[in-house]
C-alpha positions in Angstrom: 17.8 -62.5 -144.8 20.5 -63.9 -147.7 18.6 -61.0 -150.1 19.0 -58.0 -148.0 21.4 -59.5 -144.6 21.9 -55.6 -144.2 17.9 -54.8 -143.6 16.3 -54.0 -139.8 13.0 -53.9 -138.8 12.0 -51.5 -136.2 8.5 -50.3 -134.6 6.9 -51.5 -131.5 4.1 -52.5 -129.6 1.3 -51.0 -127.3 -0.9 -52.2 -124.2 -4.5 -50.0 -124.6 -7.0 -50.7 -121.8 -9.2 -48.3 -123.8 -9.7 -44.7 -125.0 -10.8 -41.9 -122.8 -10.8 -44.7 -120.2 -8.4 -42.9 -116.9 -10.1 -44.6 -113.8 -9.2 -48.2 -114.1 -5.1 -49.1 -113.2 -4.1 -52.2 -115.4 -1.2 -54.8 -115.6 -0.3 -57.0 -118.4 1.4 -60.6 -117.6 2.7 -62.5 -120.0 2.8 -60.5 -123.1 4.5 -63.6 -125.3 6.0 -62.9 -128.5 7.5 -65.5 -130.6 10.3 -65.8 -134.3 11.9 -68.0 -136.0 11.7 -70.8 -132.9 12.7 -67.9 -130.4 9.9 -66.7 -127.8 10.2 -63.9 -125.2 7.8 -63.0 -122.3 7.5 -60.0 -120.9 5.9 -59.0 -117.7 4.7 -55.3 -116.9 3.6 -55.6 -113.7 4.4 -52.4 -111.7 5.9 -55.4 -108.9 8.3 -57.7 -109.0 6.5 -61.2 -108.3 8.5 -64.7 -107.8 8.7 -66.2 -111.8 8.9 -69.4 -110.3 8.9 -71.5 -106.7 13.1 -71.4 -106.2 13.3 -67.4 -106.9 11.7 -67.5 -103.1 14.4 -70.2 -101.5 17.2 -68.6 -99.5 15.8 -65.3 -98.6 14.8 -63.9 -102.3 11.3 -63.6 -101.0 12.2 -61.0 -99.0 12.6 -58.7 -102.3 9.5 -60.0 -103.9 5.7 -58.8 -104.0 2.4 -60.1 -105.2 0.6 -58.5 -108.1 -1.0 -56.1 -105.5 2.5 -54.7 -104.5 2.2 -56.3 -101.1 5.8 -58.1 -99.9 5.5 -61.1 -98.7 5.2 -62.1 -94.9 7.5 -65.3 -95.4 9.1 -68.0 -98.0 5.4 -69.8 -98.1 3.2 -67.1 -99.2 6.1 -66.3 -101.7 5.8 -70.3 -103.0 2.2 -69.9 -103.2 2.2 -67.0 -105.5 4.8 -68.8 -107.6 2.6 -71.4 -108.0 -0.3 -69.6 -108.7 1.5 -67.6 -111.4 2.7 -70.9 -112.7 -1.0 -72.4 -113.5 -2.1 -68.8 -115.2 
């Protein structure tokens, strides 16, 4: 960076579940991508899922889904999931 603290790097990346391949609907978790001691996740999922247990506590389950776009029934299933997602 001191050589050229002017320069920018641009581009991007791609999920491919395959060429020619139009049947099969796909999510990617956790895309992770990490510089210089930084690290970002990102998440496509087409839902919004709990990232962890306390996004569920005091109603917030109530705008949350599972992977499978179904909303949760109450703060417990929305825990669960959490946890699940947690573990990977």
């Amino acid at each position: 960076m001191a050589a050229y603290p002017n320069a920018t790097i641009s581009g991007g990346f791609g999920v491919n579940q395959g060429s020619f391949n139009g049947g099969p609907y796909a999510a990617t978790d956790a895309l992770t991508i990490s510089y210089n001691g930084s690290t970002w996740t990102y998440d496509f999922e087409p839902f919004r899922g709990p990232a962890n247990k306390d996004e569920c506590k005091d109603g917030g389950w109530r705008g949350l889904s599972d992977a499978s776009g179904q909303p949760f029934k109450n703060q417990g299933q929305c825990v669960s999931d959490a946890n699940r997602r947690s573990r990977g």
